[in-house]
Structures are given as structure tokens and as C-alpha cells.
N, CA, C and O atoms as a GROMACS GRO file, in nm:
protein
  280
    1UNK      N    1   1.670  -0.735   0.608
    1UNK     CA    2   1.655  -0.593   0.632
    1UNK      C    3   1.646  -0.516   0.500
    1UNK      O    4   1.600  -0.402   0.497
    2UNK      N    5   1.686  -0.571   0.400
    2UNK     CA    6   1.678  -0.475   0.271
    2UNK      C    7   1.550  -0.492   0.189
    2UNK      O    8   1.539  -0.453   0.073
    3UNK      N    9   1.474  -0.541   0.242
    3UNK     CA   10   1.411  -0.626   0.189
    3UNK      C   11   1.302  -0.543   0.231
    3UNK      O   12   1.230  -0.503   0.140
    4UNK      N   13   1.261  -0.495   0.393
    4UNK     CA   14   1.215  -0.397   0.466
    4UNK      C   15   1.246  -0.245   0.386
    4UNK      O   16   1.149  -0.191   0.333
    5UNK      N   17   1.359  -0.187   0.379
    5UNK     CA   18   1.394  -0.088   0.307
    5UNK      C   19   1.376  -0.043   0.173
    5UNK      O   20   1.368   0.073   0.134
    6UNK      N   21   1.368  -0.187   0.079
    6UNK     CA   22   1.321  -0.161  -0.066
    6UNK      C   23   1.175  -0.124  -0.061
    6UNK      O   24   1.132  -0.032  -0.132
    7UNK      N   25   1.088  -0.201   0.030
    7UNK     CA   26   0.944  -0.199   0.024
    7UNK      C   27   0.871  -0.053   0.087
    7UNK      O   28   0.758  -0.013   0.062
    8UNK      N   29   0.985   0.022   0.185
    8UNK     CA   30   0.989   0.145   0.204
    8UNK      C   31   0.994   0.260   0.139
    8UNK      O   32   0.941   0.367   0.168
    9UNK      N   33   1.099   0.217   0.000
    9UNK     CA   34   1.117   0.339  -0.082
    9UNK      C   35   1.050   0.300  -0.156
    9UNK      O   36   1.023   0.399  -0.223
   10UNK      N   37   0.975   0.183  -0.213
   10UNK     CA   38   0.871   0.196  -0.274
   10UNK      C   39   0.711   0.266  -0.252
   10UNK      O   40   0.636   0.310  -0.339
   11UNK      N   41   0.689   0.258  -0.096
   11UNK     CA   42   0.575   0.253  -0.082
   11UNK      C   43   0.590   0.477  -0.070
   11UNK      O   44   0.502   0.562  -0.083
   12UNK      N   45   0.701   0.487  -0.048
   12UNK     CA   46   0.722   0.619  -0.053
   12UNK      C   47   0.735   0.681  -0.202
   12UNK      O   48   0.701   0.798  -0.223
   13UNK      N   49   0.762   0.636  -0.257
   13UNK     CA   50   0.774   0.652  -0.439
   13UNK      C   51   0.624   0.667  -0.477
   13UNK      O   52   0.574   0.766  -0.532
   14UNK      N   53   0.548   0.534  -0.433
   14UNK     CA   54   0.459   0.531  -0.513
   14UNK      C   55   0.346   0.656  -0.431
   14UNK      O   56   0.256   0.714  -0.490
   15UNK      N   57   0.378   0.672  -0.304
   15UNK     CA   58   0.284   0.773  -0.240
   15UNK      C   59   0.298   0.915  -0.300
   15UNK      O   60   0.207   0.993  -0.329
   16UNK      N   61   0.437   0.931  -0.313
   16UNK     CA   62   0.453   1.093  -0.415
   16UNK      C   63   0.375   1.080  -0.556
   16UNK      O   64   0.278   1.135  -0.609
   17UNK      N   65   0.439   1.009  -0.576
   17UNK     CA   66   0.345   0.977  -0.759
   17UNK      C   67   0.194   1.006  -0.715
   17UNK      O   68   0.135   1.110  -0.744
   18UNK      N   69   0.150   0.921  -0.653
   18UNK     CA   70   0.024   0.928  -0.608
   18UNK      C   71  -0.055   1.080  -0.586
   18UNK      O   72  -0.163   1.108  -0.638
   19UNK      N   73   0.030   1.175  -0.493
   19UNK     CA   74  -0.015   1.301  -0.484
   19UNK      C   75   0.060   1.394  -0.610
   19UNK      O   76  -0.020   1.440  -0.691
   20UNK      N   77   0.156   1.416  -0.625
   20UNK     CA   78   0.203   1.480  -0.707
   20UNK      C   79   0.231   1.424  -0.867
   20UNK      O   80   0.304   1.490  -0.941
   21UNK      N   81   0.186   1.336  -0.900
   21UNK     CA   82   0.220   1.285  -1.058
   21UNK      C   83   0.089   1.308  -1.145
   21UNK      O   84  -0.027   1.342  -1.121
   22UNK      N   85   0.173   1.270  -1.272
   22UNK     CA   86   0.037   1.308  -1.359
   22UNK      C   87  -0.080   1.208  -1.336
   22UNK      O   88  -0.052   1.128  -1.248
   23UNK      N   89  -0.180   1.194  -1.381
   23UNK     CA   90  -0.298   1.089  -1.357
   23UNK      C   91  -0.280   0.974  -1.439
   23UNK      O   92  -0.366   0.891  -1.408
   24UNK      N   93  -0.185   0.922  -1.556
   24UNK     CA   94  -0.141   0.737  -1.538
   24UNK      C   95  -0.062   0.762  -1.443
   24UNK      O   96  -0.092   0.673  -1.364
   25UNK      N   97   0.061   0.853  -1.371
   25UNK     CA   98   0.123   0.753  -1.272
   25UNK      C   99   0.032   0.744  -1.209
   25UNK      O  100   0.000   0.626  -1.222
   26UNK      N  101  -0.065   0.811  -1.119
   26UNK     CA  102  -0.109   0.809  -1.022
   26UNK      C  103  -0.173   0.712  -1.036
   26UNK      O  104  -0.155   0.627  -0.948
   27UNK      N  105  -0.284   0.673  -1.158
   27UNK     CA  106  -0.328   0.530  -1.143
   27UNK      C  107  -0.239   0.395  -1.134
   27UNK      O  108  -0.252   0.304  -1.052
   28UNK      N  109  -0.132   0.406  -1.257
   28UNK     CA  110  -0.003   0.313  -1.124
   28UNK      C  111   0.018   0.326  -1.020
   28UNK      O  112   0.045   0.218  -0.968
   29UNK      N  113   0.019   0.397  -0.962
   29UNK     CA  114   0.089   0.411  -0.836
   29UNK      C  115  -0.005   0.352  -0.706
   29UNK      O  116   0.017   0.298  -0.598
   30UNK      N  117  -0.087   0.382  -0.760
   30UNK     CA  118  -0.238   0.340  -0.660
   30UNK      C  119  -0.279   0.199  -0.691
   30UNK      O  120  -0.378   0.149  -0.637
   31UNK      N  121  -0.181   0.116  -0.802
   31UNK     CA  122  -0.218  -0.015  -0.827
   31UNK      C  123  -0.101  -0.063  -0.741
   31UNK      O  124  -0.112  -0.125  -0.636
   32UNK      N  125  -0.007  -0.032  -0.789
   32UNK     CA  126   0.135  -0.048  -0.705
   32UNK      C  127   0.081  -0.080  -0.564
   32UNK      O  128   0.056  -0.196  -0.530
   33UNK      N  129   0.060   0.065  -0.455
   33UNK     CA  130   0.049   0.077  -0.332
   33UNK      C  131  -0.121  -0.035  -0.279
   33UNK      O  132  -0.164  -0.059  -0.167
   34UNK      N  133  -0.167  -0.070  -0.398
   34UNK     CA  134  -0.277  -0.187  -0.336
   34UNK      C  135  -0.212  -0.314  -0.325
   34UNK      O  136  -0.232  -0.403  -0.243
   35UNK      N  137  -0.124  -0.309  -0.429
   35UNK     CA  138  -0.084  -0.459  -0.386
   35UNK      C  139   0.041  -0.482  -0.318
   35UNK      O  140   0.087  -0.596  -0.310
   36UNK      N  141   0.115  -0.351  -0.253
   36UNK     CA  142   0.170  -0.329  -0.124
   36UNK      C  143   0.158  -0.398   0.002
   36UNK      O  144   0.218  -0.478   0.074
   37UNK      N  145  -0.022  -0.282  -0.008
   37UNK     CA  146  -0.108  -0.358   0.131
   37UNK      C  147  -0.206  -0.462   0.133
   37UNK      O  148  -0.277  -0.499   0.227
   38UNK      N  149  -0.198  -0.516  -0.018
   38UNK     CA  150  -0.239  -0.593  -0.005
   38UNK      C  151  -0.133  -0.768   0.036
   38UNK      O  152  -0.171  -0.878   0.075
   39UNK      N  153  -0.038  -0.731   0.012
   39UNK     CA  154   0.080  -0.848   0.032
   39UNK      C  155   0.122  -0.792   0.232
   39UNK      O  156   0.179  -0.856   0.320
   40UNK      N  157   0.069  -0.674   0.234
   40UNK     CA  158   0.112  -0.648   0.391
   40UNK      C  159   0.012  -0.705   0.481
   40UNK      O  160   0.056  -0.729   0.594
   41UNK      N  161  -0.136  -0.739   0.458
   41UNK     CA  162  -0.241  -0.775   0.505
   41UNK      C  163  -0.227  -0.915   0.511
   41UNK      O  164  -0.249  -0.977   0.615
   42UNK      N  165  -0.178  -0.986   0.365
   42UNK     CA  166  -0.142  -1.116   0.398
   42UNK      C  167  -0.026  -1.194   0.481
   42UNK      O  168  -0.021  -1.310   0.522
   43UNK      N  169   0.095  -1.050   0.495
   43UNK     CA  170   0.182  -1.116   0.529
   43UNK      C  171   0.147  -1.131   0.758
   43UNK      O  172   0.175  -1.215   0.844
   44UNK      N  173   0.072  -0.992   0.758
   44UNK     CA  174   0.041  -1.028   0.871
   44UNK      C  175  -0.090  -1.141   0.915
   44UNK      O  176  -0.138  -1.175   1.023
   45UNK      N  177  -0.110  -1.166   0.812
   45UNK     CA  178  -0.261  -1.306   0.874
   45UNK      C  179  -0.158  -1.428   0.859
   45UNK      O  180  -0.170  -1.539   0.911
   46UNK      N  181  -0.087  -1.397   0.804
   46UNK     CA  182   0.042  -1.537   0.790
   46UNK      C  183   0.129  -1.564   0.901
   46UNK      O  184   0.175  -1.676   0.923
   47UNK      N  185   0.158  -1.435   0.992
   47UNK     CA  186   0.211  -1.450   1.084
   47UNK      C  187   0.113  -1.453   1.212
   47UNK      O  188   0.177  -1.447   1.317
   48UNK      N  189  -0.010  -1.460   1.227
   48UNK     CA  190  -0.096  -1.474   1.308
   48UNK      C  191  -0.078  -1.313   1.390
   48UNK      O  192  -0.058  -1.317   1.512
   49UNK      N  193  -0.082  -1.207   1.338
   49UNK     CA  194  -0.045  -1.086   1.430
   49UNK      C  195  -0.240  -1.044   1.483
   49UNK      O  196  -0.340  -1.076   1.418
   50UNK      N  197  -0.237  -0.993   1.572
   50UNK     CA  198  -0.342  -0.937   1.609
   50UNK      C  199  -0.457  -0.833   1.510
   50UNK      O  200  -0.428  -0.765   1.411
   51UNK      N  201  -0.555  -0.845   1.557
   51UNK     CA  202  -0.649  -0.757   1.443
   51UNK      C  203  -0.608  -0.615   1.465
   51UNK      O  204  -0.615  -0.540   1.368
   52UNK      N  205  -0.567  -0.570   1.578
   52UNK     CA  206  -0.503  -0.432   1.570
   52UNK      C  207  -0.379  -0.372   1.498
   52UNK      O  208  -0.362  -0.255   1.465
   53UNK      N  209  -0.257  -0.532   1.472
   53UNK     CA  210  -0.201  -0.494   1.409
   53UNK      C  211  -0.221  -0.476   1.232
   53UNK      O  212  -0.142  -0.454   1.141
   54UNK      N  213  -0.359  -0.497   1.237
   54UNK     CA  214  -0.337  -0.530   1.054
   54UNK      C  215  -0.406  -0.426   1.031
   54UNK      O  216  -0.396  -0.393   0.912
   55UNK      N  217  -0.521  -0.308   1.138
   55UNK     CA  218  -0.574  -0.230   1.125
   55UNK      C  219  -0.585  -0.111   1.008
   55UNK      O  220  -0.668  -0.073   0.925
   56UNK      N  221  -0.440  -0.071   1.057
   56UNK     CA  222  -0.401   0.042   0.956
   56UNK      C  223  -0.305  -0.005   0.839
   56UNK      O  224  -0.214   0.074   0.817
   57UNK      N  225  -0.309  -0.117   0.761
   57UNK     CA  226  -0.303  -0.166   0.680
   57UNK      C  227  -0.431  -0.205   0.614
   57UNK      O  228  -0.427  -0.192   0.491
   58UNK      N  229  -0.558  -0.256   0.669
   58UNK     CA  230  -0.664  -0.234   0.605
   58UNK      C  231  -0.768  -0.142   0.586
   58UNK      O  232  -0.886  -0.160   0.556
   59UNK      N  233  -0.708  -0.046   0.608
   59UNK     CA  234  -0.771   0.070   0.658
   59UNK      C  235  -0.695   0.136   0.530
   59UNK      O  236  -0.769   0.207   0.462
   60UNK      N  237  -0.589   0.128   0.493
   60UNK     CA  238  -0.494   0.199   0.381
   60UNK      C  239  -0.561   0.153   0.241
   60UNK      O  240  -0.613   0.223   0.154
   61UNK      N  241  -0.540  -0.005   0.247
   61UNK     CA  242  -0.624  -0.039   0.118
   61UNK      C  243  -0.730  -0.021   0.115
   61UNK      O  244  -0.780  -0.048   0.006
   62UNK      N  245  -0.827   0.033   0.221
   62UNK     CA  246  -0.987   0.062   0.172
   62UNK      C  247  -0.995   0.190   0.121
   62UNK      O  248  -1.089   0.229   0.052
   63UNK      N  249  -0.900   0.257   0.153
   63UNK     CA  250  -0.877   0.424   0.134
   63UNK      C  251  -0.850   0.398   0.002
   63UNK      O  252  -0.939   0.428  -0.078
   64UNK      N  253  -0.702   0.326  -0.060
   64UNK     CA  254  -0.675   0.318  -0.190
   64UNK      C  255  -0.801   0.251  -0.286
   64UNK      O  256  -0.826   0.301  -0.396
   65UNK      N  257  -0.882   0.123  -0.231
   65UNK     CA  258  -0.955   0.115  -0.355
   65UNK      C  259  -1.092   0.246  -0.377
   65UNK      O  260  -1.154   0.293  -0.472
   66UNK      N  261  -1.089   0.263  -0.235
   66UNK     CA  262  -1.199   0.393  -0.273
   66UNK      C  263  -1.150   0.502  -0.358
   66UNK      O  264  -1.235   0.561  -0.426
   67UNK      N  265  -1.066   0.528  -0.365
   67UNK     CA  266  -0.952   0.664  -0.436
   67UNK      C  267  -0.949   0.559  -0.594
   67UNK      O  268  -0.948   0.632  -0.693
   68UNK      N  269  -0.949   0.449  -0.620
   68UNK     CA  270  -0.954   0.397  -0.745
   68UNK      C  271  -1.068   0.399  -0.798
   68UNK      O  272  -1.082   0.426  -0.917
   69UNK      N  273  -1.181   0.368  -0.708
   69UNK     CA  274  -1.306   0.348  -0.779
   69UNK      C  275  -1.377   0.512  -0.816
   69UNK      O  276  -1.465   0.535  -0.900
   70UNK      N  277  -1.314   0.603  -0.732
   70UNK     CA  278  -1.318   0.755  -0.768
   70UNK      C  279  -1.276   0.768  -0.911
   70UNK      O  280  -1.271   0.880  -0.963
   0.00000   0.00000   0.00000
């Protein structure tokens, strides 16, 4: 369970940075939160979850690398 909770206040950390920080955090932060969803995309093809569940997890990282390649 903490484990769930750390990856929470991270992904919330790095989302403020993201809108409100200067532009290196924000480009950390947007490296950070790719390889978030990107370890969240794998962890659900690892557990065999449905294509609906991985949806809005790949749907997040296409948003983030588009917002990078911006």
C-alpha cells in the first residue's frame, strides 16, 4: 500500500510542477510523469488487465509526449 501512495504523491508533485513550475521543472516533471505511465502501461500488460483498463494511461502518455515534443 505505500508503495501505491508514494507513486501518488509523486504523480501529484510532478503534475503541479508541470502546470505551475518554472520550464526545467516542468521539463522534469514531464520526464518524471512519462515514465510514471510509462511503468503504469507496463505494469498493466503484465497483469493481463483489459484494453480499457490501460486506456487512460495511454492516453496520458500520448498527451505527455505530445506536450514534450511541443
Amino acid at each position: 500500500m505505500s508503495y501505491q501512495v508514494a507513486v501518488g504523491w509523486l504523480e501529484l508533485l510532478a503534475g503541479l510542477l508541470l502546470v505551475l513550475g518554472p520550464p526545467i521543472l516542468q521539463e522534469m516533471s514531464n520526464l518524471l510523469l512519462t515514465l510514471l505511465m510509462m511503468g503504469a502501461i507496463f505494469t498493466l500488460v503484465s497483469l493481463k488487465e483489459s484494453l480499457n483498463t490501460c486506456i487512460p494511461a495511454i492516453v496520458c502518455l500520448g498527451l505527455l509526449l505530445l506536450l514534450d515534443i511541443c
